[in-house]
Each structure stands twice: as C-alpha cells, then as structure tokens.
N, CA, C and O atoms as CSV, one atom per row, in Angstrom:
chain,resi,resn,atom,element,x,y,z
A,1,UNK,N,N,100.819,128.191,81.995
A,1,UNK,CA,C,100.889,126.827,82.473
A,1,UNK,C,C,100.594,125.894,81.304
A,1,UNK,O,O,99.788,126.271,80.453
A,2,UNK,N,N,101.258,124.561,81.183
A,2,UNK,CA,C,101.455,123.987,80.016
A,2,UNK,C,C,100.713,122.215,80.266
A,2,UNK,O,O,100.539,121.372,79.386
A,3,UNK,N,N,100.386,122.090,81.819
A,3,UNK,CA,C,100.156,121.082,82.071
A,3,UNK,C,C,99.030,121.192,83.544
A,3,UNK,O,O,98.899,122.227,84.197
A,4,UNK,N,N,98.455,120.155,83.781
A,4,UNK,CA,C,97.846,120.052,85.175
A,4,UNK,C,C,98.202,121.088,86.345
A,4,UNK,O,O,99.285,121.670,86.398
A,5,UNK,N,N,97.461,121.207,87.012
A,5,UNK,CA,C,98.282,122.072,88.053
A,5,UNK,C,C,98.599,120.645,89.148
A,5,UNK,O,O,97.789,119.856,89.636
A,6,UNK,N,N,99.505,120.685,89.226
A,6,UNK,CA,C,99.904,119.322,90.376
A,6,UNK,C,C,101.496,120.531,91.631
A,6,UNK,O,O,102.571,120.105,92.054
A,7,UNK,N,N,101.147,121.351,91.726
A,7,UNK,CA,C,102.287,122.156,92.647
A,7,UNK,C,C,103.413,122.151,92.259
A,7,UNK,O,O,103.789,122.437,91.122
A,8,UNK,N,N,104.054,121.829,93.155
A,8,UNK,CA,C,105.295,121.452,92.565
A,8,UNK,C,C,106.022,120.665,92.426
A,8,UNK,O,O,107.208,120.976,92.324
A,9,UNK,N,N,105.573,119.173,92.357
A,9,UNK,CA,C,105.665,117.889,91.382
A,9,UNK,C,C,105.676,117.698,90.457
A,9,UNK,O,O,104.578,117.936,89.956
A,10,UNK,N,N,106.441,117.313,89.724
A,10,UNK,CA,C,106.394,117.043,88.654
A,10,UNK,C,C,106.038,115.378,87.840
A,10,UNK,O,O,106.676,114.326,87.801
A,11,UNK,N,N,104.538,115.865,87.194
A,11,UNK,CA,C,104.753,114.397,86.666
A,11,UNK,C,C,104.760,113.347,86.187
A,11,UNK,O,O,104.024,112.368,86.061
A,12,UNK,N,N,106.372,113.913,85.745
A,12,UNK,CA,C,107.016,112.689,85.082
A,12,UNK,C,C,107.644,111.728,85.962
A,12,UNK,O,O,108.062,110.603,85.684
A,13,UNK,N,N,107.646,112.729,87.758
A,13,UNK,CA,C,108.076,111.316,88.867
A,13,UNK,C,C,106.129,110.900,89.797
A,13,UNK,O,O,105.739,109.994,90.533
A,14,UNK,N,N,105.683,111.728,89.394
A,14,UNK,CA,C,104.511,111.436,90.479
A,14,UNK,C,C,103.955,110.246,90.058
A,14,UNK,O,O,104.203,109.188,90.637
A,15,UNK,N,N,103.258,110.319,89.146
A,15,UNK,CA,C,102.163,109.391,88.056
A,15,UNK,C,C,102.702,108.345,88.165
A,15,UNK,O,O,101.893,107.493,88.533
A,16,UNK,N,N,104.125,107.798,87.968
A,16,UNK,CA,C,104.632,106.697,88.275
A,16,UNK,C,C,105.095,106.184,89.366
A,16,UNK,O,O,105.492,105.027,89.500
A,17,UNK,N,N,105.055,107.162,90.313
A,17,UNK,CA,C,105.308,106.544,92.014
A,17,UNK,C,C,104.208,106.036,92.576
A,17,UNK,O,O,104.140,105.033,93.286
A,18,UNK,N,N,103.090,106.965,92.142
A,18,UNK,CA,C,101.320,106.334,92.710
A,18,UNK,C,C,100.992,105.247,92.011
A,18,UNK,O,O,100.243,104.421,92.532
A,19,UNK,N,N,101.597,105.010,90.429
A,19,UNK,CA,C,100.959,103.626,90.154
A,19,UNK,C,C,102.083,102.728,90.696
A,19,UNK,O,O,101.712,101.558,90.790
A,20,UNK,N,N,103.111,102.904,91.006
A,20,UNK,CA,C,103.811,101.664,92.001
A,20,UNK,C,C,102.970,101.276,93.367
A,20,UNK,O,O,102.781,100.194,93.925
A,21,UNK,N,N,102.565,102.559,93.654
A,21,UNK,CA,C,101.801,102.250,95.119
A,21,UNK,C,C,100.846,101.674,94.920
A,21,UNK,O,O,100.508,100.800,95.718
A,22,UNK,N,N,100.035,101.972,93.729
A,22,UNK,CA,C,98.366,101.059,93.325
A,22,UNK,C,C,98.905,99.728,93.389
A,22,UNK,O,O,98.506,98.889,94.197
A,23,UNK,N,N,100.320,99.419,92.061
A,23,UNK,CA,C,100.081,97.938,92.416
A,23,UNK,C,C,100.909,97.116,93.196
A,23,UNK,O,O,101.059,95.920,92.948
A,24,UNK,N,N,101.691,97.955,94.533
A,24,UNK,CA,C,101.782,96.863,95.193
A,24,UNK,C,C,100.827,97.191,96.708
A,24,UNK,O,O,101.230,97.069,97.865
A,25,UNK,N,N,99.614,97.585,96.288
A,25,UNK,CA,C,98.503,97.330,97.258
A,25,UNK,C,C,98.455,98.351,98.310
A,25,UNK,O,O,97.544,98.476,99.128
A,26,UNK,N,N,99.695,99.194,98.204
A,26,UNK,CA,C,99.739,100.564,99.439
A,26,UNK,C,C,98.920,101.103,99.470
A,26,UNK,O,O,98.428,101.183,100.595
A,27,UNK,N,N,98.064,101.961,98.159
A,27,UNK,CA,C,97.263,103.152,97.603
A,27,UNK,C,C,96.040,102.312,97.359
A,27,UNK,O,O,95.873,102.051,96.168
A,28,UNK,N,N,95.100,101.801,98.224
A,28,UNK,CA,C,93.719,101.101,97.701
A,28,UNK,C,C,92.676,101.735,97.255
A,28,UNK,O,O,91.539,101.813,97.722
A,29,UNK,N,N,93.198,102.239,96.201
A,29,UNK,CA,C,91.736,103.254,94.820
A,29,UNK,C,C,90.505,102.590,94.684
A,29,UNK,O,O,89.431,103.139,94.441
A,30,UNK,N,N,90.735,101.174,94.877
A,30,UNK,CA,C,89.983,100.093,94.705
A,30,UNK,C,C,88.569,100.340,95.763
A,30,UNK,O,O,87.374,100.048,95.720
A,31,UNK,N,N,89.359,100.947,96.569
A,31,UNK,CA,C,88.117,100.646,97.654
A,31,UNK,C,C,88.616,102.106,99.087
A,31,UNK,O,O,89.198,102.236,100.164
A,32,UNK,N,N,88.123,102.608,98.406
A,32,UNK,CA,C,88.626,104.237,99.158
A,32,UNK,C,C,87.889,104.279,100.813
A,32,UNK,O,O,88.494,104.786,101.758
A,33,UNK,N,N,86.732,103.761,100.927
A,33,UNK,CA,C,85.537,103.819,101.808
A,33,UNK,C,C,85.824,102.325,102.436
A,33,UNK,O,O,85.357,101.399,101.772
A,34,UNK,N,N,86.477,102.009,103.537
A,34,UNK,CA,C,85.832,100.797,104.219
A,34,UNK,C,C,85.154,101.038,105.675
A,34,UNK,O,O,85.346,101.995,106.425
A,35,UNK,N,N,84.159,99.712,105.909
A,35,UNK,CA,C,83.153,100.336,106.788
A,35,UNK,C,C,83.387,99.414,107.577
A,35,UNK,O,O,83.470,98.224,107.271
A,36,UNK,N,N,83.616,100.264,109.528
A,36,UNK,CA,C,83.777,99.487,110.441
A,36,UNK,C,C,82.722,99.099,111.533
A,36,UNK,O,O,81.848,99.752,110.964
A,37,UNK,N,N,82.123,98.636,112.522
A,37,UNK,CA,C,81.621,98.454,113.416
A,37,UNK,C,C,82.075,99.249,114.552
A,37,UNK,O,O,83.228,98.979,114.887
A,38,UNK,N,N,81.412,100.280,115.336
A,38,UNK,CA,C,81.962,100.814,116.373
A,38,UNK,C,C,82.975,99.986,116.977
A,38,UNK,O,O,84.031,100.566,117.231
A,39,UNK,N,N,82.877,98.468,117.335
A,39,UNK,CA,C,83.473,97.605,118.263
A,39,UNK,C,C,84.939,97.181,117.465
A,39,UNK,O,O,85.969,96.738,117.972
A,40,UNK,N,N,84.715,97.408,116.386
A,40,UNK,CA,C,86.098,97.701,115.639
A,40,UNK,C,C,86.654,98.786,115.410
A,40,UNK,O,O,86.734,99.019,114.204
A,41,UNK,N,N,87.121,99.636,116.136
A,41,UNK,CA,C,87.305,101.306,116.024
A,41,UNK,C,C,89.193,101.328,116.034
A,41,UNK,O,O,90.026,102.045,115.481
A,42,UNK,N,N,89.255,100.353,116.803
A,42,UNK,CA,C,90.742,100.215,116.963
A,42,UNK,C,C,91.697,99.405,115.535
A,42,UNK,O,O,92.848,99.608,115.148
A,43,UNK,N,N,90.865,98.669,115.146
A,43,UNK,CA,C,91.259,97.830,113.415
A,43,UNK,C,C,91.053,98.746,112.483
A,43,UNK,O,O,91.651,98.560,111.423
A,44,UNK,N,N,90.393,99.662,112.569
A,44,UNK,CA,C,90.036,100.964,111.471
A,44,UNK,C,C,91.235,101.487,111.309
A,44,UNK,O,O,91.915,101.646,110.295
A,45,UNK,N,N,91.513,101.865,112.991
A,45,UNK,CA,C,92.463,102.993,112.852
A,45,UNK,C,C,93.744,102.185,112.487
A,45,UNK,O,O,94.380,102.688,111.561
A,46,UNK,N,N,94.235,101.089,112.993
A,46,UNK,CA,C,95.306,100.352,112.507
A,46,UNK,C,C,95.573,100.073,110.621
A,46,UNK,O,O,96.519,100.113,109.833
A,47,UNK,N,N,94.419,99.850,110.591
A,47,UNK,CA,C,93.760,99.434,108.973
A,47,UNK,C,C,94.326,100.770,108.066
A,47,UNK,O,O,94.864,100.687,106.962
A,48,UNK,N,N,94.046,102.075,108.866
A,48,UNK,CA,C,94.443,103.556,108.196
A,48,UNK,C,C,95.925,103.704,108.051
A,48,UNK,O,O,96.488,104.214,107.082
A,49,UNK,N,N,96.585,103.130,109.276
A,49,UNK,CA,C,97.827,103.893,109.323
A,49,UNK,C,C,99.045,102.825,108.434
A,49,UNK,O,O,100.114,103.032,107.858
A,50,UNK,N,N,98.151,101.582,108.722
A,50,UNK,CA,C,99.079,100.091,107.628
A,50,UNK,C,C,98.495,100.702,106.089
A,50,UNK,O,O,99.263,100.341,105.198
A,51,UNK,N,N,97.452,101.448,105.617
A,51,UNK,CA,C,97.494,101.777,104.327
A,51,UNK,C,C,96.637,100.761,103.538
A,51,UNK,O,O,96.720,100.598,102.320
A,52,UNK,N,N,95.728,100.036,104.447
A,52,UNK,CA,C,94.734,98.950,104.125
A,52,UNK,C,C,93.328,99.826,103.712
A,52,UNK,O,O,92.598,99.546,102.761
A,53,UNK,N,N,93.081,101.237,104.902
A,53,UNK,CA,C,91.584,101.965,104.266
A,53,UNK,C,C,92.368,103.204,103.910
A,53,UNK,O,O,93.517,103.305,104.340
A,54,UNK,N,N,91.868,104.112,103.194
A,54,UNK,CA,C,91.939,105.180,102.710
A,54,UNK,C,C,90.895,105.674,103.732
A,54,UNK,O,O,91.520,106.552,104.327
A,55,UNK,N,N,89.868,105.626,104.187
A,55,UNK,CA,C,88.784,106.278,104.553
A,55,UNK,C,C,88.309,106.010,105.276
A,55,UNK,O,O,87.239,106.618,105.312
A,56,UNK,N,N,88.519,104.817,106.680
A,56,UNK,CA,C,87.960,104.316,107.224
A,56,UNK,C,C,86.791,105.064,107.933
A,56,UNK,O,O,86.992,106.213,108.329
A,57,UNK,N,N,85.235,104.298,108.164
A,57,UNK,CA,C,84.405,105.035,108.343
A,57,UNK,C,C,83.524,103.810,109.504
A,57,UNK,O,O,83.250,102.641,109.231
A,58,UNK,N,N,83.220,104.579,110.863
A,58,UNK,CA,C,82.862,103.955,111.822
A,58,UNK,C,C,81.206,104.052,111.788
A,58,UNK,O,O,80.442,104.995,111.996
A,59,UNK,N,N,81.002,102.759,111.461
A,59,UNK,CA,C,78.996,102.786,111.874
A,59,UNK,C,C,78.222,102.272,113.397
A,59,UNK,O,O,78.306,101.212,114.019
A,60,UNK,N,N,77.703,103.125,113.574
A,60,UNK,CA,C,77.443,102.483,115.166
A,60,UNK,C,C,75.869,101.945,115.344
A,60,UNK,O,O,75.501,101.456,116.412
C-alpha cells in the first residue's frame, strides 16, 4: 500500500468532494457536537438530516 487506507476511494476525487462540502456549509467540522433541549428533540433530528448537526446530542 502506497497511500492512506481510505477503501476504495480514491483520493484524488474524495479530499476534494469533502472540501466542497466544508465550504458550502453541508459537512459542519466546525462544530461536530450540537446540543439540544429535550423539548427540542424534533429540530435535532431535522437539524441531522438538513446536514446542520453532525452529532446532534439531546440534554434533558
């Protein structure tokens, strides 16, 4: 093996598809962990699937 183990991607297309996603705000590296209020459980999960949390995490 001559490089990363990344499967079977290659990349010379990956590395540059994820930093398209960093900067137009899809991929938020920035902030991997956002923290919800039980009474917000339903904006979390919306928040996850629009690509706003990476991680959404419910505090009660």
């Amino acid at each position: 093996m001559t490089g990363p183990p990344l499967g079977d991607a290659g990349t010379r297309a990956v590395i540059p598809a994820l930093v398209q996603l960093v900067r137009s705000g899809r991929l938020p590296v920035g902030r991997p962990i956002s923290h919800y209020p039980f009474d917000d459980i339903d904006r979390a999960a919306q928040d996850m699937v629009a690509g706003k949390a990476i991680e959404p995490v419910i505090t009660f």
